[in-house]
C-alpha positions in Angstrom: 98.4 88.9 67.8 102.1 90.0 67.6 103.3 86.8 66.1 100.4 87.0 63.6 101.3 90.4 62.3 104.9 89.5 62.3 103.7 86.4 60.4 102.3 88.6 57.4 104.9 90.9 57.4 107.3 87.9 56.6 104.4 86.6 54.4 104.2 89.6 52.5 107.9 90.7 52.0 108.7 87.3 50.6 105.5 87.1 47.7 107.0 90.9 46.8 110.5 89.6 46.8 109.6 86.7 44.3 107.2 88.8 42.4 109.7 91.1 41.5 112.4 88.5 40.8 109.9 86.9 38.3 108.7 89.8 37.1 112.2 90.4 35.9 112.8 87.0 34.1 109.5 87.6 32.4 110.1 90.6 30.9 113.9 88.7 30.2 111.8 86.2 27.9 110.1 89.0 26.3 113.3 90.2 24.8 113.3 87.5 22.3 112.1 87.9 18.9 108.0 87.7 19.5 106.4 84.4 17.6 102.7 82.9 17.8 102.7 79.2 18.9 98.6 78.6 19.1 98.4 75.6 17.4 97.0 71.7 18.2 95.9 72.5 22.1 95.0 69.2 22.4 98.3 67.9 21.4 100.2 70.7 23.8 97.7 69.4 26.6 99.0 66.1 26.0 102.2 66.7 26.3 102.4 68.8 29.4 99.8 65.8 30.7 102.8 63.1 29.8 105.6 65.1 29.8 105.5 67.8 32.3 103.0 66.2 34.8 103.6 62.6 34.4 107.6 62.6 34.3 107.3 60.1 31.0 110.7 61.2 29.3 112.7 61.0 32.8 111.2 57.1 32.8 113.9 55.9 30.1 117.0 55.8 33.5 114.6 53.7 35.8 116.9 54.6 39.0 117.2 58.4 38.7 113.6 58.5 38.1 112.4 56.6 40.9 114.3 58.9 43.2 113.1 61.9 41.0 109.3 60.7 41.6 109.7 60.4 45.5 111.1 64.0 45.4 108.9 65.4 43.0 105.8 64.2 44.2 106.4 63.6 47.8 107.7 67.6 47.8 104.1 68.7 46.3 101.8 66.9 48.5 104.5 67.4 51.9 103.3 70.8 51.1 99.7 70.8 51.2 100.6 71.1 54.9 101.4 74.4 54.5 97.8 75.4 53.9 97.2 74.7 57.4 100.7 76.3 58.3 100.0 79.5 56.1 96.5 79.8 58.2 97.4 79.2 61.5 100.6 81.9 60.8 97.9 84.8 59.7 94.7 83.9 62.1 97.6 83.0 65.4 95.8 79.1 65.5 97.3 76.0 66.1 96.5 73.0 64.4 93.2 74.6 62.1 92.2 71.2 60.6 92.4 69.1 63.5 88.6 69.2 63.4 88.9 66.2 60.6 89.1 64.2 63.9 90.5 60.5 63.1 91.5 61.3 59.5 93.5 64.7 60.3 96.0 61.6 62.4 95.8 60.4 58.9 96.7 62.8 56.8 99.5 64.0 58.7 101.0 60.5 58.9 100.4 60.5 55.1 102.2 63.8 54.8 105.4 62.6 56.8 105.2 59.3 54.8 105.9 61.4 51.9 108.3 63.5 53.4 110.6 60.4 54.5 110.9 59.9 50.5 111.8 63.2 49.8 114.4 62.8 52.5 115.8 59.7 50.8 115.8 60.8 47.3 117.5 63.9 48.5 120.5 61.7 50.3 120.8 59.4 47.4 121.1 62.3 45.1 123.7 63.9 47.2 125.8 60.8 47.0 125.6 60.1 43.4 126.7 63.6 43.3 129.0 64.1 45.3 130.5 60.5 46.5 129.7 58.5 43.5 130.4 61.5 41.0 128.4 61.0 38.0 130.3 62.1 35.2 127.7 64.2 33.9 127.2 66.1 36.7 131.1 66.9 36.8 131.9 68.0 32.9 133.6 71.5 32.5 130.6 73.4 32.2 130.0 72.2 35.7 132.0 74.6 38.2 131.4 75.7 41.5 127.9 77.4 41.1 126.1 75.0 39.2 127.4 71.7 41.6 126.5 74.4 44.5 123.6 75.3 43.4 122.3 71.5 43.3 123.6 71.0 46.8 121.9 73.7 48.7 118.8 72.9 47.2 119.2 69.1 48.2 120.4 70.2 51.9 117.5 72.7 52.2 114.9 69.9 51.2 116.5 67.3 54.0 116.6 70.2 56.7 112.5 71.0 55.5 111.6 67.7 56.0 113.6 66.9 59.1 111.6 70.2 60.5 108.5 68.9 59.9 109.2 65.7 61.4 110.5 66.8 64.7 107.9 69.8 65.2 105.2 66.7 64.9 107.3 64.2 67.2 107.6 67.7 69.9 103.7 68.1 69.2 102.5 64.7 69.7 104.1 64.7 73.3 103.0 68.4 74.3 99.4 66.8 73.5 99.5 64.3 76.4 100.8 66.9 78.9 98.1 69.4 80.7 100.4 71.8 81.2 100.8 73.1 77.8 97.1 73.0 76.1 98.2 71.4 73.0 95.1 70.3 70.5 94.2 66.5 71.0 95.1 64.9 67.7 97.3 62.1 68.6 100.2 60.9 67.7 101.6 60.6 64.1 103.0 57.5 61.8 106.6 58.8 61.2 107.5 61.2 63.7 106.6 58.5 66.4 109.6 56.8 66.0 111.6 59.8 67.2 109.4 60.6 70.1 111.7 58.9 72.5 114.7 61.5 71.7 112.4 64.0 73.1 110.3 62.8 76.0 112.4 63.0 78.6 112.4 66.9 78.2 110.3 69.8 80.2 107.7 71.1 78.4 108.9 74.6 78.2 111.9 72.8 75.9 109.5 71.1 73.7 107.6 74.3 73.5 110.9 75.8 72.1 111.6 73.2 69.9 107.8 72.8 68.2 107.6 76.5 67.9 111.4 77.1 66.3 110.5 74.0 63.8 107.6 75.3 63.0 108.7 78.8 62.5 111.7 77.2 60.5 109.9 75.2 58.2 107.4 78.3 56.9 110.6 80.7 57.0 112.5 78.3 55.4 109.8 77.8 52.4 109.9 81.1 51.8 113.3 81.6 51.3 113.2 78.9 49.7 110.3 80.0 46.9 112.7 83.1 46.5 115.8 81.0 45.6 114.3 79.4 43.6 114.1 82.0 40.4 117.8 82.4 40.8 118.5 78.6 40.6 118.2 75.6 37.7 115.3 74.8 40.2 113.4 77.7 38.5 111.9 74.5 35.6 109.3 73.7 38.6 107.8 76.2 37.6 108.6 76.8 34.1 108.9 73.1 32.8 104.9 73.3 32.3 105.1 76.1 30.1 107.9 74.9 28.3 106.6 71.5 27.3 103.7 73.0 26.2 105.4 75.7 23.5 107.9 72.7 22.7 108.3 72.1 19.3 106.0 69.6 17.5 107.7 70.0 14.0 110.2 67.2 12.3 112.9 67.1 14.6 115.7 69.2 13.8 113.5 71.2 11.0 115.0 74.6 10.4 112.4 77.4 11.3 112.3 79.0 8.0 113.2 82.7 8.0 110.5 85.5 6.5 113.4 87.7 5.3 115.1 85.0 3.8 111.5 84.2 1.3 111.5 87.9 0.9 114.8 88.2 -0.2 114.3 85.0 -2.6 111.0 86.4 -4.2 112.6 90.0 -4.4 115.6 87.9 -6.7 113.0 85.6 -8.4 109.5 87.2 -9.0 108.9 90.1 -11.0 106.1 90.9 -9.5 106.7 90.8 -6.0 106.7 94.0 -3.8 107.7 94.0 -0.4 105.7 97.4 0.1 103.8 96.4 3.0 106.9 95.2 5.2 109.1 97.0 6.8 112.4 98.1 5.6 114.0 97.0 9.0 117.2 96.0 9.1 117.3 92.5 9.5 120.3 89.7 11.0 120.0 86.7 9.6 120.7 83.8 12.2 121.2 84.8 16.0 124.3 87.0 16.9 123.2 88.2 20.2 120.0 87.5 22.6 117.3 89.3 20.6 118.1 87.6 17.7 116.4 84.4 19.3 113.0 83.8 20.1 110.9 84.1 23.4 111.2 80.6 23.4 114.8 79.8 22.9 115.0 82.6 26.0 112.4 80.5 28.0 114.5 76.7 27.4 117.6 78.8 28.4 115.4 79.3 32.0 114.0 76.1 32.0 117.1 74.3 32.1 117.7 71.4 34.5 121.0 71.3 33.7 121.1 67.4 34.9 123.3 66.9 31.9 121.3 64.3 29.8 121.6 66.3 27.1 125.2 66.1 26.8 125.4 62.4 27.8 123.8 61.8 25.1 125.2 63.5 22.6 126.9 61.9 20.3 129.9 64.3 19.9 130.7 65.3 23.4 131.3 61.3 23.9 133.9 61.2 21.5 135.5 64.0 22.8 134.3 67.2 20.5 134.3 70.5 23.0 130.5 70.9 22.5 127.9 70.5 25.4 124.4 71.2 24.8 124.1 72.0 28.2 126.7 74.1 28.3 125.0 75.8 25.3 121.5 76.4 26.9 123.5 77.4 30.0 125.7 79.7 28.1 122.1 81.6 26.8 120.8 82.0 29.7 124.1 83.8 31.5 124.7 85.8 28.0 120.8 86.9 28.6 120.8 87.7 32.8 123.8 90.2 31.8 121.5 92.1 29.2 118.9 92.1 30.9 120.5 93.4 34.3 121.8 96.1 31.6 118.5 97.1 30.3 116.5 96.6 33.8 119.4 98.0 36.1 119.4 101.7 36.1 122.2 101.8 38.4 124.5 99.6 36.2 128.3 101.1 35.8 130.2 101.7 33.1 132.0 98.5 33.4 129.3 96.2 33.8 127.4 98.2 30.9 131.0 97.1 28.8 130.6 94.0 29.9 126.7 93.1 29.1 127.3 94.2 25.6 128.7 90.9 24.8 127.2 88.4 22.2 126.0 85.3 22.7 129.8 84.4 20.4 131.4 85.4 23.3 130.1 82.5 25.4 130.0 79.7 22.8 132.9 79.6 20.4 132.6 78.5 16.5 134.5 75.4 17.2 131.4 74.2 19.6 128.5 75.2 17.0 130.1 73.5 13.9 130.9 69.8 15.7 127.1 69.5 15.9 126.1 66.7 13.9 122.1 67.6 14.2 121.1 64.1 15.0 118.7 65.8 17.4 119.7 63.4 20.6 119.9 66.4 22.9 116.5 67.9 22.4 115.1 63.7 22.3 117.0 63.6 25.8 115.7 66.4 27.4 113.0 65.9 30.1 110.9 69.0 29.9 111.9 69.3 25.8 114.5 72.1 25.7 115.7 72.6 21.7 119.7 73.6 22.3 119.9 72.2 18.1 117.6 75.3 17.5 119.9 78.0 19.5 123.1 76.2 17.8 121.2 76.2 14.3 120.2 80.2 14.6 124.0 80.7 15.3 125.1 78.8 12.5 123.0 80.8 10.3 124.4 84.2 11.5 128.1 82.7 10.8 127.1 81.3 7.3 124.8 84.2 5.9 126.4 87.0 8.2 129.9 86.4 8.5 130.7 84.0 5.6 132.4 82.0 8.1 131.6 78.3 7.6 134.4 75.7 7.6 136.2 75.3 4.0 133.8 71.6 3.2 131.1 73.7 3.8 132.2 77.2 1.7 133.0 74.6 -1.0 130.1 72.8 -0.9 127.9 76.2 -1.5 130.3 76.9 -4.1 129.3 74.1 -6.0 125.4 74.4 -5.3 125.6 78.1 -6.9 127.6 76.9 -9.8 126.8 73.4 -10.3 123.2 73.0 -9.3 124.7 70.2 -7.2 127.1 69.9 -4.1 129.7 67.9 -6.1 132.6 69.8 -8.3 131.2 68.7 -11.8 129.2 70.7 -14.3 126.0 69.9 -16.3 127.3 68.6 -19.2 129.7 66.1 -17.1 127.1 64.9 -14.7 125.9 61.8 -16.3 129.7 60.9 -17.4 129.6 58.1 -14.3 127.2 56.2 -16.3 128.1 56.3 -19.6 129.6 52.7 -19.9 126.9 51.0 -18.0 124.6 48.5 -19.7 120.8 49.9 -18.6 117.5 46.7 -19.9 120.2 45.4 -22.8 121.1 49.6 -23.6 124.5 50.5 -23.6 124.9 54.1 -22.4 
């Protein structure tokens, strides 16, 4: 009864802890500009079937989705287990389910089998991390928190698994032993192998050792569930989501802006009378975090950040300084320091100084204009983050705000205004080119 009640209490401090964390990055979302995306279920429904669900995008680099598969799915169904664990924690049982019989020896094997893959996608992820050094995993934006980050969440799924498998191995022999009234289940596939490391020892040790790796496999999920929302890791959860808002416009389209046709008609129809809107100041583009949408806010906690994005993208390879990682990154640190602003009442001066910055302060002009919109990043993305839409919305504060767009581009406006064209020639001159050329026997 003790260890049941203390059980719970763990139980129930961790679902508050990670309640409240995402709790907070929901109402972090919510900051963004508010927009209605209801239409084509089916197609969303697809998508998240494909995308989300079925890993298709993560497919096109065969090796790093193999690995990605034995982690992803071998994590998922290592932790049906915990049903049984989360049970036998609250009611102070051992072994609920072993009244399957024959297929409970079954399903446990099943469950180990799967948590061997996790174990090896975790090591070979590890290495090409950290021995082999992909470059992508190693670019600027990449400094000590992100690489961290990546490693403690590999480490803490080996030392899960390795739990699991030594609390069975301690469990199998404590079965064949009178003195300790383990449940008759027999032995399991995996963790048989290791048995001999343990046999040798009393049962009182084994007793110790089943009990500590079972207590440090359901402690250690729950600390891990409330890492998780301060982590990349957070897409487990919010990659479903994601896909499903993603964009199914042309790629690249610009969203068209509401005050922008208001301003046009306002210029260009006599008529029209902007009497039912409001008279709200309005920013054209994005300049700070609520100048984006709840979705550009929900990519920015979505991210991966495995870097495909910026492998692929055609200007960080020949050496430009943007990374659309580093862009979607970028948002999402811009956006925890308003939001700990907003949501922190015990915030100091300094750090209220500090959260007033803009999302300018994080990505430079330089970054935003070497885009070449050729939509690679958002095509490379495996749960469809859009950084092109963040970096267009910031272009269209710099153009339409701050008049501040490269001299080709001021020019080329220019010349659109006065021209009707983006070339430096009038009406009248247009059709000079062609004078001299014969047209069907018709000299020009």
């Amino acid at each position: 009864m003790f260890t049941s009640i203390i059980f719970i209490l763990i139980l129930f401090g961790a679902t508050v802890v990670f309640y409240r964390k995402v709790r907070k990055i929901t109402r972090s979302i919510k900051l963004g500009k508010d927009i209605t995306i209801n239409d084509n279920i089916l197609i969303r429904w697809k998508r998240v079937l494909f995308i989300a669900i079925g890993q298709q995008k993560i497919l096109q680099r065969p090796v790093a989705a193999l690995l990605h598969i034995f982690v992803y799915a071998g994590f998922i169904i290592v932790n049906i287990e915990m049903c049984e664990i989360l049970i036998d924690g609250v009611a102070g049982t051992h072994r609920l389910f072993s009244f399957f019989g024959g297929f409970y020896g079954i399903m446990v094997s099943i469950f180990e089998f799967f948590a061997i893959t996790v174990m090896f996608g975790c090591a070979v992820f590890l290495i090409r991390r950290n021995v082999i050094r992909i470059r992508r995993f190693w670019n600027k934006e990449m400094t000590l928190w992100p690489r961290s980050d990546a490693n403690i969440i590999l480490i803490t799924e080996l030392l899960l698994m390795s739990a699991i498998l030594i609390m069975n191995a301690a469990d199998s022999i404590l079965q064949t032993r009178p003195d300790s009234h383990y449940v008759q289940v027999g032995s399991f596939m995996i963790s048989s192998i290791i048995q001999p490391i343990f046999s040798g020892l009393p049962s009182s040790s084994l007793i110790i050792i089943e009990r500590f790796s079972w207590w440090f496999h359901i402690i250690g999920v729950l600390v891990f569930l409330n890492y998780i929302p301060y982590s990349k890791h957070f897409h487990v959860f919010l990659s479903f989501p994601n896909v499903y808002y993603s964009k199914l416009r042309p790629a690249g389209e610009m969203a068209n802006m509401p005050s922008i046709t208001k301003e046009v008609k306002l210029m260009l129809e006599e008529n029209y009378s902007d009497q039912d809107d409001d008279n709200e100041e309005v920013t054209f583009g994005a300049k700070t975090i609520k100048d984006l949408t709840w979705k550009h806010l929900m990519d920015a906690y979505t991210c991966t950040e495995c870097g495909r994005c910026t492998s692929g993208c055609p200007a960080n390879i020949t050496g430009k300084k943007l990374s659309p990682r580093k862009i979607v990154m970028d948002t999402r640190d811009n956006l925890e320091e308003i939001a700990d602003k907003l949501f922190n009442r015990k915030s100091s001066e300094k750090d209220n100084k500090k959260n007033t910055r803009t999302l300018f302060d994080f990505i430079s002009a330089e970054e935003l204009w070497a885009c070449t919109t050729c939509n690679a990043c958002t095509y490379e993305c495996p749960v469809n983050i859009d950084p092109l839409a963040i970096i267009l919305e910031m272009r269209r504060y710099l153009v339409l705000e701050e008049s501040a767009a490269p001299g080709p581009l001021n020019n080329t406006f220019s010349n659109i205004e006065n021209n009707g064209a983006p070339w430096q020639f009038s009406h009248e001159d247009r059709m000079e080119w062609a004078k001299d050329i014969e047209m069907n026997g018709i000299v020009e």
